[in-house]
MDAnalysis code that builds the backbone (N, CA, C; Angstrom):
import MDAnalysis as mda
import numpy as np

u = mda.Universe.empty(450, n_residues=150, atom_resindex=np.repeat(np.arange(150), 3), trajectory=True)
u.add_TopologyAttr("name", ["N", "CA", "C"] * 150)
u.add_TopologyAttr("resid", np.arange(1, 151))
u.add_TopologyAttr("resname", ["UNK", "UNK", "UNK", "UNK", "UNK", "UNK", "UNK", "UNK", "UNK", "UNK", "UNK", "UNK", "UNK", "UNK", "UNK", "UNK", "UNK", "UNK", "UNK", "UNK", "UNK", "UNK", "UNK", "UNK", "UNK", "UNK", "UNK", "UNK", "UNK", "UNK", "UNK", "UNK", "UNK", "UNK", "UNK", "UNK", "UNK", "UNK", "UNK", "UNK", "UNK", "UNK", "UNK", "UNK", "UNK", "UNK", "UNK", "UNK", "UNK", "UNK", "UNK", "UNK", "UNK", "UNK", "UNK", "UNK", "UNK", "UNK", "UNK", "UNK", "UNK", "UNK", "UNK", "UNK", "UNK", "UNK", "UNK", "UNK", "UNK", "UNK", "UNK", "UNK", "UNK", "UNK", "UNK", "UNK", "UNK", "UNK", "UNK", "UNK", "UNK", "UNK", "UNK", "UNK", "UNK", "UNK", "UNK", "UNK", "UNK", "UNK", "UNK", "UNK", "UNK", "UNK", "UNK", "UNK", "UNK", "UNK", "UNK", "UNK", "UNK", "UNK", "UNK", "UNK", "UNK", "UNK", "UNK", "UNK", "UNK", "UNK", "UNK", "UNK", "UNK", "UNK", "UNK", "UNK", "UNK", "UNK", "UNK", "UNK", "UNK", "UNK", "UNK", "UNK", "UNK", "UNK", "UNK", "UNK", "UNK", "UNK", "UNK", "UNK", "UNK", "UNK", "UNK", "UNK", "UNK", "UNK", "UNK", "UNK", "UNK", "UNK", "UNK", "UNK", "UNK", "UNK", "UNK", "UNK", "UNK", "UNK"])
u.atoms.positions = np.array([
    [0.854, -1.177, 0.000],
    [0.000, 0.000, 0.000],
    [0.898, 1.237, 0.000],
    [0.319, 2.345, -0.561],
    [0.809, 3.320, -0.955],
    [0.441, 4.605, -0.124],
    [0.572, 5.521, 0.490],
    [-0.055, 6.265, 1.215],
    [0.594, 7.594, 1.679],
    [-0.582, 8.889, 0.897],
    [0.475, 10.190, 1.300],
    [-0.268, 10.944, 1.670],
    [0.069, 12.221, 1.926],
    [-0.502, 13.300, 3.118],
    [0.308, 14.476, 2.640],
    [-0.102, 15.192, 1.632],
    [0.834, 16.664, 1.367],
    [0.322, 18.057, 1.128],
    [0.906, 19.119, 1.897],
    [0.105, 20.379, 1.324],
    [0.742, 21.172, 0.739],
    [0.167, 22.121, 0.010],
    [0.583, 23.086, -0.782],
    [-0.446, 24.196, -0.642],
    [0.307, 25.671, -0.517],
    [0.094, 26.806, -0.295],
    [-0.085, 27.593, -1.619],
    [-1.704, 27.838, -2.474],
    [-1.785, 28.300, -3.286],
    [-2.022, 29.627, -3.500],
    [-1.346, 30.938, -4.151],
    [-1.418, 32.479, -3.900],
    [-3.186, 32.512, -4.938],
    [-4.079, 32.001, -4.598],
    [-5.215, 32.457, -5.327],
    [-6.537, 32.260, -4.477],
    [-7.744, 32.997, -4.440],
    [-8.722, 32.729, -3.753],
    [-9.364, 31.082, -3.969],
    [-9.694, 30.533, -2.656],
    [-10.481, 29.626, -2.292],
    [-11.044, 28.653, -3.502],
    [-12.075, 29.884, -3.357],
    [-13.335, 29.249, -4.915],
    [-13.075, 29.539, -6.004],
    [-11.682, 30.260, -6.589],
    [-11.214, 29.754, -7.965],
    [-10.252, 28.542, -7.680],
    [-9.972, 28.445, -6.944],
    [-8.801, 26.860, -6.607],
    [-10.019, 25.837, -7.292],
    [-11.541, 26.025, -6.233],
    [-12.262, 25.153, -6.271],
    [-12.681, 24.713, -7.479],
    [-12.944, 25.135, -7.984],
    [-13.672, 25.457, -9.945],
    [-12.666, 24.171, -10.763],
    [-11.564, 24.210, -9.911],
    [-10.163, 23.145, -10.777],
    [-11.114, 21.665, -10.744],
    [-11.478, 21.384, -9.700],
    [-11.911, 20.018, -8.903],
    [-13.435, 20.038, -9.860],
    [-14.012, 21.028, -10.213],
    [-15.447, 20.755, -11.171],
    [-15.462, 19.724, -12.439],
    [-16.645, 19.114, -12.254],
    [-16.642, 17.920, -13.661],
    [-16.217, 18.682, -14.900],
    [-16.455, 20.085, -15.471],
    [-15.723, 20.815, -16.554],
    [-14.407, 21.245, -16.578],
    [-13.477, 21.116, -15.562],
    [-12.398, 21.349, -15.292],
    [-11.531, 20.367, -15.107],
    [-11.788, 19.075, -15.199],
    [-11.018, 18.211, -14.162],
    [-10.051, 17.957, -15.425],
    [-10.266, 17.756, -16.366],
    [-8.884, 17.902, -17.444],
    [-7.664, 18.537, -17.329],
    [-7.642, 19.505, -16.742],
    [-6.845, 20.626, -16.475],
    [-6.124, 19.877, -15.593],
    [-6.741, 19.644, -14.688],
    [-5.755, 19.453, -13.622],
    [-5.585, 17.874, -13.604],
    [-5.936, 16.907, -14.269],
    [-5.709, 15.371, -14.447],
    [-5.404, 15.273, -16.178],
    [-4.641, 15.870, -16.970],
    [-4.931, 15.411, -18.518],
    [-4.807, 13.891, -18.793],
    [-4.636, 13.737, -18.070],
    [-4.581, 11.943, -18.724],
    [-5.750, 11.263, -18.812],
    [-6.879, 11.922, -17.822],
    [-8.335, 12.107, -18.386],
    [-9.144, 11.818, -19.606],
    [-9.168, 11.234, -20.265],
    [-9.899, 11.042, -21.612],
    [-10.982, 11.488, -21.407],
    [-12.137, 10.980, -20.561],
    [-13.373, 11.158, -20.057],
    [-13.520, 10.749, -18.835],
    [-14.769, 12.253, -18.773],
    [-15.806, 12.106, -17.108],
    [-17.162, 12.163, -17.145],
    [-17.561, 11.552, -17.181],
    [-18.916, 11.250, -17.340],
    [-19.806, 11.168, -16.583],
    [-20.716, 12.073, -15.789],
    [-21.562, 12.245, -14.507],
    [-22.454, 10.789, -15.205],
    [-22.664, 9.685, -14.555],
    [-24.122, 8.825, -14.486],
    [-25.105, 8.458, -13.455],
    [-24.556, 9.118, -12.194],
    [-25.202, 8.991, -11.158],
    [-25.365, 10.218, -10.052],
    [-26.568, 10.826, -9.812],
    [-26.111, 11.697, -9.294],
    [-26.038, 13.206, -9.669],
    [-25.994, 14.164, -9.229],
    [-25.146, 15.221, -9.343],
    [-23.626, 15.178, -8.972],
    [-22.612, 16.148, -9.890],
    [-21.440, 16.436, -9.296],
    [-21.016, 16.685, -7.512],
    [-22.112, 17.319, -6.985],
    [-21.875, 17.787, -6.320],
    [-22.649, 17.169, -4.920],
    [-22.898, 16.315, -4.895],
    [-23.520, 14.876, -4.096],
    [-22.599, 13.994, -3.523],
    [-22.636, 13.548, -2.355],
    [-22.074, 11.673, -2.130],
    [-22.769, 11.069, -2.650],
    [-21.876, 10.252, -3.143],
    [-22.768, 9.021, -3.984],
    [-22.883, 9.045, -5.474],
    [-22.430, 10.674, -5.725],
    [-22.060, 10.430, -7.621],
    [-21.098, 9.518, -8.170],
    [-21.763, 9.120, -9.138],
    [-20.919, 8.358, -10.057],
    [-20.428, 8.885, -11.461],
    [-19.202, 8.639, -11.443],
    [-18.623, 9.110, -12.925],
    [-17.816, 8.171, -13.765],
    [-18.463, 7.930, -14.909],
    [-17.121, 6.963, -15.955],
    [-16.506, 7.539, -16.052],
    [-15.083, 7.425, -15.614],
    [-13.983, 7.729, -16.071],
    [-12.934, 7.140, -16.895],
    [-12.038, 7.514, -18.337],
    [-11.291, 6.542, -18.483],
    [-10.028, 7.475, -18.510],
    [-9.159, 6.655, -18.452],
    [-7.608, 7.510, -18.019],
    [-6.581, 6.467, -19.250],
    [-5.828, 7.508, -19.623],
    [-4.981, 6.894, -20.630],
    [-3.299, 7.293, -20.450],
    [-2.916, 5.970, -20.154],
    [-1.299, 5.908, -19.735],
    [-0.709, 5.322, -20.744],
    [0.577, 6.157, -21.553],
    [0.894, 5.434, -22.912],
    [-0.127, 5.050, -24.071],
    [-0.130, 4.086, -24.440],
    [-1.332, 3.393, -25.666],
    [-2.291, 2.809, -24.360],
    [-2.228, 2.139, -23.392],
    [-3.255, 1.737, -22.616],
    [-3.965, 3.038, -22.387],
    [-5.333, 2.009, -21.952],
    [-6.675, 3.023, -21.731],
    [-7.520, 2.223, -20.609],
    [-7.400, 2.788, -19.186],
    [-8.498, 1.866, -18.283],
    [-9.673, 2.638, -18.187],
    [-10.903, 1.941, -18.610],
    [-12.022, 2.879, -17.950],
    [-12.743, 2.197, -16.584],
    [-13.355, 2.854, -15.872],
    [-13.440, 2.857, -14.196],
    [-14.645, 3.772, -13.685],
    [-15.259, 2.644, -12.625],
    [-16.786, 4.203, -11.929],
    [-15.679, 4.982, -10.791],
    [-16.202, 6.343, -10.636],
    [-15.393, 6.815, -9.607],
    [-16.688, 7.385, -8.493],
    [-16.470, 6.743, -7.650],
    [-17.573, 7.092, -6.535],
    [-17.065, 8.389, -5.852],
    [-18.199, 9.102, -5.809],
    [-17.568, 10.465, -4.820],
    [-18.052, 9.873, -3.148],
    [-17.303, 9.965, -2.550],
    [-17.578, 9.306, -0.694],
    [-17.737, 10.645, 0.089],
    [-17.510, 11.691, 0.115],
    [-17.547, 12.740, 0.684],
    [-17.681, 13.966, -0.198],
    [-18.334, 14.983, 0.495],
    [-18.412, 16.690, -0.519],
    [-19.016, 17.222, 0.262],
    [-17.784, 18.200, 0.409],
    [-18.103, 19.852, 1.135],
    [-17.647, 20.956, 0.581],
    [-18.862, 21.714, 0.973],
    [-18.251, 23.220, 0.065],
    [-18.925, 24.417, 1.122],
    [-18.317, 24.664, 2.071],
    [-18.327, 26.103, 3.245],
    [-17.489, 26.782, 1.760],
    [-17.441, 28.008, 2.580],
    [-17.393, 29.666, 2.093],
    [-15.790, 29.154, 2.621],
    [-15.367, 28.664, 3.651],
    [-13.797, 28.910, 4.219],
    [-13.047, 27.507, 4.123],
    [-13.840, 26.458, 4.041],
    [-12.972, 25.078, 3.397],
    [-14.065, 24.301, 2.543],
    [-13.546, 23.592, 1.478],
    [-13.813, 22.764, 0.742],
    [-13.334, 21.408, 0.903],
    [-13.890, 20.309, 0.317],
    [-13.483, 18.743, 0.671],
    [-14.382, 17.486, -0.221],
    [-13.309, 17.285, -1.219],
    [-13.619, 16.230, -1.964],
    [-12.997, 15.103, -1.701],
    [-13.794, 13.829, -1.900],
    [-12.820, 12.548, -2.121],
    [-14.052, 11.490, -2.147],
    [-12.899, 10.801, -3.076],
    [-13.289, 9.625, -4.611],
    [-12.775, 8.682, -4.089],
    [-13.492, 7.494, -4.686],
    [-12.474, 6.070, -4.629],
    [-12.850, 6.057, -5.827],
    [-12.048, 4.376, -6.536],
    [-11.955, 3.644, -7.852],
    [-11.369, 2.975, -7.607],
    [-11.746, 1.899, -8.370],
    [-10.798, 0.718, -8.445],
    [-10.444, 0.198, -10.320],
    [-9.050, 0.602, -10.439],
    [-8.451, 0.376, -11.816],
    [-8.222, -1.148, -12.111],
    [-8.670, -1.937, -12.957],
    [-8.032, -2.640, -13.813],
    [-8.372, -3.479, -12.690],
    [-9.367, -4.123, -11.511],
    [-9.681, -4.653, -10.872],
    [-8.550, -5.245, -9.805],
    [-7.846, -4.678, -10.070],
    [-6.284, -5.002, -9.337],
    [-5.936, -3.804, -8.002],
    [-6.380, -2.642, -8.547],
    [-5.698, -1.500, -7.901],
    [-7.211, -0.593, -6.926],
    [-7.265, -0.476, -5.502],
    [-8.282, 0.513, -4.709],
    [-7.202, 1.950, -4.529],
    [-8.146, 2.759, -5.771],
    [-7.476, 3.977, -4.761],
    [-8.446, 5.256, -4.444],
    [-8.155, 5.064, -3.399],
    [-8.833, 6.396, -2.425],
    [-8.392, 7.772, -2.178],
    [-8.919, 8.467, -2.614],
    [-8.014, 10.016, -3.320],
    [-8.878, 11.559, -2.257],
    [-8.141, 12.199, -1.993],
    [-8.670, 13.257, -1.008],
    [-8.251, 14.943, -1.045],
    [-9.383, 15.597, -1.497],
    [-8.749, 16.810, -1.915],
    [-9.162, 17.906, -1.288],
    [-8.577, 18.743, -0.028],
    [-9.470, 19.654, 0.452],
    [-8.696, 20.988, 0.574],
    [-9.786, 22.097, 0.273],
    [-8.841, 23.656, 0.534],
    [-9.374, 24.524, 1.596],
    [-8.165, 25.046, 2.240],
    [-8.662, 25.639, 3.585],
    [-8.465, 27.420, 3.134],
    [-9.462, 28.530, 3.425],
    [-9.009, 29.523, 3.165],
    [-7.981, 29.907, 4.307],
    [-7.024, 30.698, 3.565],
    [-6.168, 31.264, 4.584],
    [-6.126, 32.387, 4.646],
    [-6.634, 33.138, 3.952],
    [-6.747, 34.868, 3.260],
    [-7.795, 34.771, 2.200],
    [-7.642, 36.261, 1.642],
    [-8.385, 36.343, 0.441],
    [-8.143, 35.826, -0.755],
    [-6.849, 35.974, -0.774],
    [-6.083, 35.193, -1.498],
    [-5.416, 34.118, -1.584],
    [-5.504, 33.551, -0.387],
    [-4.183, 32.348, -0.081],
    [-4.992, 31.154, 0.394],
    [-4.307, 29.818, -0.069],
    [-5.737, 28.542, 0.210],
    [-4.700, 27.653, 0.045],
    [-4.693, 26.958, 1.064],
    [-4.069, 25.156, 1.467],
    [-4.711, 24.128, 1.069],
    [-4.255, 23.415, 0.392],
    [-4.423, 22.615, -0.498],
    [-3.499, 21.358, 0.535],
    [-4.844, 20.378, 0.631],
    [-4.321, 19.351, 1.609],
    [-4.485, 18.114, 0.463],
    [-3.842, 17.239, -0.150],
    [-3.551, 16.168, -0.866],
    [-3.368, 15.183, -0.665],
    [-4.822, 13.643, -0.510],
    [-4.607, 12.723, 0.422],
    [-4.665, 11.476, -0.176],
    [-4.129, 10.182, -0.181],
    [-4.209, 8.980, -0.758],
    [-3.565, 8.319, -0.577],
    [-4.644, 7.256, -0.882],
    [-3.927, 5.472, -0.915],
    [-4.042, 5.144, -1.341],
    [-3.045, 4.272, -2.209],
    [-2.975, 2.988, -3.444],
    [-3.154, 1.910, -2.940],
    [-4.176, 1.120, -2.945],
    [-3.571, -0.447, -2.621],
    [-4.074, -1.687, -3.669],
    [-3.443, -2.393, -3.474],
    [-3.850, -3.978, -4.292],
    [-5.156, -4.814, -3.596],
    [-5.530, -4.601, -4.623],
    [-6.932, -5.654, -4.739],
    [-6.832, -7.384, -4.715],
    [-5.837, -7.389, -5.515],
    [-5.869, -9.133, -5.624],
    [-4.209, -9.253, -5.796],
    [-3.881, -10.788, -5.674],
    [-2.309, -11.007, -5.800],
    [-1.789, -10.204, -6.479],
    [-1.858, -9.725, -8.011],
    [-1.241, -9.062, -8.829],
    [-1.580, -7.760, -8.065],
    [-2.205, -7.146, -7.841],
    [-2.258, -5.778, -7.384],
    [-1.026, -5.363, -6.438],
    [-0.995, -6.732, -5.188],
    [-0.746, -6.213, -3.753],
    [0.525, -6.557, -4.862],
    [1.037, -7.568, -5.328],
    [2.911, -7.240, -5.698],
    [3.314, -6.295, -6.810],
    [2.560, -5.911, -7.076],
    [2.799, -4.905, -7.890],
    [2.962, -3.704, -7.008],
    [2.194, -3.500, -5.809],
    [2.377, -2.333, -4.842],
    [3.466, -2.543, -3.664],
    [4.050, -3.830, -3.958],
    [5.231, -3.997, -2.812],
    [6.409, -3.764, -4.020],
    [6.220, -3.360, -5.100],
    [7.296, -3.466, -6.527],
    [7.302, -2.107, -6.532],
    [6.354, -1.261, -5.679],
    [6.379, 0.208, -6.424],
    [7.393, 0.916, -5.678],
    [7.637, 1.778, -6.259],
    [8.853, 2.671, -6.139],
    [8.123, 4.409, -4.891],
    [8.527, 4.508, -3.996],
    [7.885, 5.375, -3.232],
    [8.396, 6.981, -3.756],
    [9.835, 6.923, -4.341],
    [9.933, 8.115, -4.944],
    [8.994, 8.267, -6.150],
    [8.844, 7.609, -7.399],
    [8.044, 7.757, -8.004],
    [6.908, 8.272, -7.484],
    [6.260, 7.808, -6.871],
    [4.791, 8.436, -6.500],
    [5.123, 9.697, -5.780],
    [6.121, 9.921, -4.964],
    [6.437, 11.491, -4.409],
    [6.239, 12.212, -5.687],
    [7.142, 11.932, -6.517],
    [6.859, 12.805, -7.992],
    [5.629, 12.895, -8.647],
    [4.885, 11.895, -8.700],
    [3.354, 11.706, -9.042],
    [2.629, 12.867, -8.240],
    [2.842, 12.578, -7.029],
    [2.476, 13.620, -6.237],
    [2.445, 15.436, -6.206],
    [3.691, 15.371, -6.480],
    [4.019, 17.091, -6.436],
    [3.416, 16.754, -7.981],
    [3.563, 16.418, -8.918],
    [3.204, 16.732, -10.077],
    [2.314, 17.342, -10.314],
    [0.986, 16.448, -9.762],
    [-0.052, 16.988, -9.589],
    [-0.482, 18.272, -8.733],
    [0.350, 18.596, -7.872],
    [-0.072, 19.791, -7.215],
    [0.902, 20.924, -7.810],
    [1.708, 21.023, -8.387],
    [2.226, 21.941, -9.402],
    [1.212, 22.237, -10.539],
    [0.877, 21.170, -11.012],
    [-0.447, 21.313, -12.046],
    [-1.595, 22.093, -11.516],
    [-1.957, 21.906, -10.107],
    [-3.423, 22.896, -9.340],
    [-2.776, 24.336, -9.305],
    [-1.604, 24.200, -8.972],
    [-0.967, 25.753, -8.419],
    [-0.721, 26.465, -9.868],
    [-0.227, 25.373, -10.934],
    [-0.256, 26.008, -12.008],
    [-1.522, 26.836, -12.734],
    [-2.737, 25.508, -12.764],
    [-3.734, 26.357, -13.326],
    [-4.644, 27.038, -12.453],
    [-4.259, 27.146, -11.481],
    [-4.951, 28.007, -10.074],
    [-4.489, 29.572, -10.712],
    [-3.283, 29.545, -10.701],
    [-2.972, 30.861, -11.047],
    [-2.873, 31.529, -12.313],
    [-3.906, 30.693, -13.360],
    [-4.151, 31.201, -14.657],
    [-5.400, 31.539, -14.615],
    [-5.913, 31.304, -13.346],
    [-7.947, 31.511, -13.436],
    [-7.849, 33.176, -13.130],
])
């Protein structure tokens, strides 16, 4: 199992951070995204469902992504999804922003990878923990990036 906990300090208001995390936005900040597809639900519900398919190299997995939690106060926000890829892989993903100013918003970044079945779990005792550090900031360079183009 895989498991991280990271924040990042973004120079832009709250609820344009938030707008990144919207079903019309989520490209931006995930391009590997092919499609999101609301089928259950509203966006903005527990309990939505979205097809998603994600494309790594020539592979293409498509996947439901359950939303498990959603909050949206005026001074913090709080999303988080599970999925399970390729019936091998549970991952549980957590995204919340705290205002800190008018301008300034913490960006808390939460998850776990784990294996579903034999192939999953050795494939997650095979994984590389720097890699995913990089996976990690990647993605939050990408929020801070298009945070500060809104």
């Amino acid at each position: 199992m895989i498991e991280w906990e990271v924040e990042r300090i973004i120079h832009q208001n709250i609820d344009k951070v938030w707008t990144l995390f919207a079903d019309a936005n989520i490209k931006k900040i995930m391009p590997q995204i092919e499609k999101h597809e609301l089928i259950e639900k509203t966006e903005k519900e527990i309990g939505a469902e979205h097809m998603q398919s994600y494309k790594e190299g020539k592979r293409t997995e498509t996947y439901i992504v359950e939303t498990l939690a959603y909050e949206d106060k005026p001074d913090k926000k709080h999303k988080q999804i599970f999925f399970v890829i390729g019936k091998a892989f549970e991952i549980d993903l957590c995204f919340s922003l705290i205002t800190l100013g008018e301008n300034k918003t913490k960006l808390i970044y939460s998850g776990c990878n784990q294996g579903r079945n034999f192939i999953g779990r050795a494939m997650m005792k095979m994984a590389n923990n720097k890699s995913n550090s990089k996976t990690v900031e990647a993605f939050l360079d990408r929020v801070e990036q298009e945070a500060m183009n809104l």
